[in-house]
ROSELO-185238 format. One line per field, with one value per residue (C-alpha): residue number from 1; x, y, z. Coordinates in steps of 0.25 Angstrom, whole numbers, plus 5000, padded with zeros to 4 digits. Layout:
pos: (NUM	...) $
u: (X	...) $
v: (Y	...) $
w: (Z	...) $
//
This chain:
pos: (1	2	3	4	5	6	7	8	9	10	11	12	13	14	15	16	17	18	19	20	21	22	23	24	25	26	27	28	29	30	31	32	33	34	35	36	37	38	39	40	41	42	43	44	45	46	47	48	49	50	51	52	53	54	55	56	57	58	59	60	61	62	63	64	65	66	67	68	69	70	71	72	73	74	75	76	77	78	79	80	81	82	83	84	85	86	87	88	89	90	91	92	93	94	95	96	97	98	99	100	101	102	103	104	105	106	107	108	109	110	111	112	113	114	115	116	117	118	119	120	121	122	123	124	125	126	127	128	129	130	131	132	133	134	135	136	137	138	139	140	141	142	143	144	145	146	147	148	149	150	151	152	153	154	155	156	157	158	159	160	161	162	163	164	165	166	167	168	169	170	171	172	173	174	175	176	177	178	179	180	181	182	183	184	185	186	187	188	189	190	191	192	193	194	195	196	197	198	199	200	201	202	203	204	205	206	207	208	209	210	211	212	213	214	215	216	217	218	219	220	221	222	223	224	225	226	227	228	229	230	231	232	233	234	235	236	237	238	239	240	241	242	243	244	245	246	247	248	249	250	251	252	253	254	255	256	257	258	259	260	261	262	263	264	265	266	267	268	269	270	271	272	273	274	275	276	277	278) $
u: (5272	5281	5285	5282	5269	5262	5249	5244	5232	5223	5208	5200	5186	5181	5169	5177	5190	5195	5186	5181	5168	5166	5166	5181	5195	5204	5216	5226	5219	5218	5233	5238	5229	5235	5248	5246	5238	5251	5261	5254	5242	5229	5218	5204	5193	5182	5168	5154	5152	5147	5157	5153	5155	5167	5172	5168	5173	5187	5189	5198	5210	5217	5218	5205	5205	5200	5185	5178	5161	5151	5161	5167	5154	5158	5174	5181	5195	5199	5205	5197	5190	5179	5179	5173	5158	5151	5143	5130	5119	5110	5097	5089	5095	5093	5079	5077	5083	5076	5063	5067	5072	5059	5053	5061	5060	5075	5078	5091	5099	5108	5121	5124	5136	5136	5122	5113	5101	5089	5077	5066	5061	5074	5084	5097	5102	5103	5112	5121	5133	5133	5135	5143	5132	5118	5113	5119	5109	5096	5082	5077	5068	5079	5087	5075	5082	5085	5094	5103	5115	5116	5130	5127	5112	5110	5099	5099	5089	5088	5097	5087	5080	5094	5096	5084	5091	5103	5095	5090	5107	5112	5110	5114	5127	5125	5125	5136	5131	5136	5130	5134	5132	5142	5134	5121	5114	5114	5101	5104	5112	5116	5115	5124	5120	5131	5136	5141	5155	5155	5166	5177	5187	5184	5181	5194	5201	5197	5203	5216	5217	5216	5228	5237	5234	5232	5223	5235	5240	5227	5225	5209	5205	5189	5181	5167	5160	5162	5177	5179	5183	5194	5199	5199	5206	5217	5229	5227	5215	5212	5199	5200	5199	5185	5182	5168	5174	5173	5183	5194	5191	5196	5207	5221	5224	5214	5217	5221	5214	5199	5193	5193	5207	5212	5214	5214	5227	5234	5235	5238	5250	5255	5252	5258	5269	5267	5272	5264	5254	5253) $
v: (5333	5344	5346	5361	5358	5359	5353	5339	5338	5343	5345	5345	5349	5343	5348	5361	5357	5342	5340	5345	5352	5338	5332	5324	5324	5324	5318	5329	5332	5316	5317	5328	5322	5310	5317	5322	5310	5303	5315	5314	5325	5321	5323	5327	5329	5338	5337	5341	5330	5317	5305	5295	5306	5312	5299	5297	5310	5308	5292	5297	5299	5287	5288	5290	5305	5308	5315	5322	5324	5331	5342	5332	5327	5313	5308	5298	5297	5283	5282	5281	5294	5287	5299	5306	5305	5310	5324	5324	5335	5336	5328	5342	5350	5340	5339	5356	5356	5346	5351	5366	5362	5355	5368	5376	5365	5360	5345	5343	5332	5324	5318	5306	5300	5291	5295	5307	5309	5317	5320	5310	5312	5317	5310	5305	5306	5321	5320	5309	5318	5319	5303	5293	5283	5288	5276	5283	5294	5290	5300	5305	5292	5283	5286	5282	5288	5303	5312	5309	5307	5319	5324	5336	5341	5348	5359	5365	5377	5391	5399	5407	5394	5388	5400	5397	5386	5389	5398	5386	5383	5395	5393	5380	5374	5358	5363	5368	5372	5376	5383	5379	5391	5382	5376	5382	5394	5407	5404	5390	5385	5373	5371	5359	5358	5348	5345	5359	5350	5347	5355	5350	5356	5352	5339	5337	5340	5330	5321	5330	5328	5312	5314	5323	5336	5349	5360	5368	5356	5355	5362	5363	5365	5368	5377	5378	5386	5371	5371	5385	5379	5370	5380	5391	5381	5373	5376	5380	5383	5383	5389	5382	5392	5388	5391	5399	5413	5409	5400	5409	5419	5409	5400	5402	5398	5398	5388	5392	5382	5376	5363	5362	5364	5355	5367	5357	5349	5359	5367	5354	5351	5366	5367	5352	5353	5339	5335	5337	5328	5325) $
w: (5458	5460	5474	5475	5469	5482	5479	5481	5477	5466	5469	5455	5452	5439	5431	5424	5431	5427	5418	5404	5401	5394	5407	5404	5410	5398	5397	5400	5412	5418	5415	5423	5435	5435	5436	5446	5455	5451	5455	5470	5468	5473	5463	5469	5461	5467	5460	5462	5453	5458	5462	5452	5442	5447	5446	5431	5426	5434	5427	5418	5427	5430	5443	5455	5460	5473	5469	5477	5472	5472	5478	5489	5494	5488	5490	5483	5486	5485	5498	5513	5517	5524	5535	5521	5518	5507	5511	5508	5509	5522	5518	5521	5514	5501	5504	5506	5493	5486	5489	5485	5474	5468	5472	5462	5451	5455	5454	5463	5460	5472	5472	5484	5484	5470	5464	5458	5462	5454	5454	5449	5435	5432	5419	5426	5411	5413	5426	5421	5421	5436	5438	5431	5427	5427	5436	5447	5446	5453	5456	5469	5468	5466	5479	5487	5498	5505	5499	5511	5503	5495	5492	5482	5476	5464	5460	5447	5445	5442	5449	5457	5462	5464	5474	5480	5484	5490	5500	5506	5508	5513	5527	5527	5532	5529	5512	5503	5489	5476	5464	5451	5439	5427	5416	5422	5413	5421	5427	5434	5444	5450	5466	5473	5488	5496	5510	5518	5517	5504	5498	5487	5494	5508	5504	5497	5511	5516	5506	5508	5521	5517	5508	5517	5507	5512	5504	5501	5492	5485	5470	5467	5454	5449	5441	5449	5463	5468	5468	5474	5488	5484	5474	5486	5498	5489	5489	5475	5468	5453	5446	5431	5421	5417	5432	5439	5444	5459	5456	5450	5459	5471	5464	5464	5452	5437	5427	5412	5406	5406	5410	5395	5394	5404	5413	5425	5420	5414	5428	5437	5428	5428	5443	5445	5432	5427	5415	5402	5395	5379) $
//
């Protein structure tokens, strides 16, 4: 790495970031980040994904980043952070919403640390791209324990039930919640209710502080509502060119190419002037 690049550390979201609309890291792009693993720069990946998946879609590069899922709630960094547990969701606030949501005809789905919960009576082939392996999805039944352990429940519904919801969060301060409008039709949405803690950004301070990196050496890149932290408290913070609005509006820089376009890569090797690739 140049030494008037000032950045150490590069902190990457992946759906409609790394990867392709195809779910896939291509070549080009597993290049230019083990360029820079090897150059010294700490690759973080910041997910809302789940860990086992996270993992899976991230096999392709040759060396293990540091991933942080289900928006920090899970680490894994490959060294010893045993001051760092997984955040779950306060138990109440999962049994509030599961009862409200069967009200409104909403089957919330859970994520613990390295499994899916849904709902019985449910097809686990139609969640299987939340998982690496669909025996790692179980039903309510299954668990035969409380939802305890929760680190991220989802709701999909109509919007106006959705919102309904949310009402019942507002006031409190244990919950942080995201509402998800991409690859929804205008009338639905997607609720995600978390730990008040859990925070990409936040989370991946923690690990910083770890490694001796301060914020204003960090370069976040994402597309979605869920990155807009890290995006606003790096050093710098880049909105892909495929991104929501809210995350233009707030990032320093916007790529000039798509996830589709290996718009990722091609800004880190301009922004970190490596060498080109065939």
């Amino acid at each position: 790495m140049k030494e008037k690049n000032r950045f150490k550390a590069v902190l990457i979201d992946l759906d409609g970031t790394l990867l392709t609309d195809e779910k896939e890291i291509t070549d080009y792009s597993a290049q230019i980040l083990e360029q820079l693993q090897k150059d010294g720069v700490q690759v973080i990946i910041a997910t809302g994904r789940g860990l086992s998946r996270a993992k899976q879609l991230t096999h392709k590069l040759k060396f293990m980043p540091i991933i942080l899922a289900n928006n920090g709630a899970t680490i894994s960094s490959g060294f010893d952070i045993s001051d760092v547990e997984d955040l779950s969701v306060d138990y109440k606030v999962v049994k509030k919403l599961s009862e409200k949501s069967h009200d409104y005809g909403i089957k919330p789905y859970f994520f613990v640390k390295d499994k899916l919960i849904i709902q019985d009576g449910l097809d686990k082939k139609d969640f299987i791209d939340s998982v690496a392996k669909i025996d790692e999805i179980m039903t309510v039944s299954e668990k035969k324990s409380d939802m305890t352990d929760v680190v991220s429940m989802v709701m999909i519904g109509n919007k106006n039930k959705i919102f309904q919801l949310i009402d019942l969060l507002k006031e409190d301060k244990n919950v942080n919640y995201h509402i998800h409008t991409k690859y929804f039709s205008p009338n639905v949405r997607m609720l995600e209710v978390q730990n008040a803690k859990t925070d990409k950004f936040k989370r991946a301070l923690t690990i910083l502080n770890h490694l001796g990196i301060k914020k204003e050496e960090v370069v976040s890149i994402g597309d979605a509502h869920n990155d807009l932290e890290m995006i606003v408290g790096s050093g710098l913070g880049v909105a892909m060119k495929n991104s929501d609005d809210i995350l233009k509006q707030n990032s320093d820089v916007i790529t000039r190419y798509t996830n589709q376009e290996d718009g990722l890569a091609k800004f880190l090797k301009e922004l970190f002037e490596l060498r080109d690739y065939e």
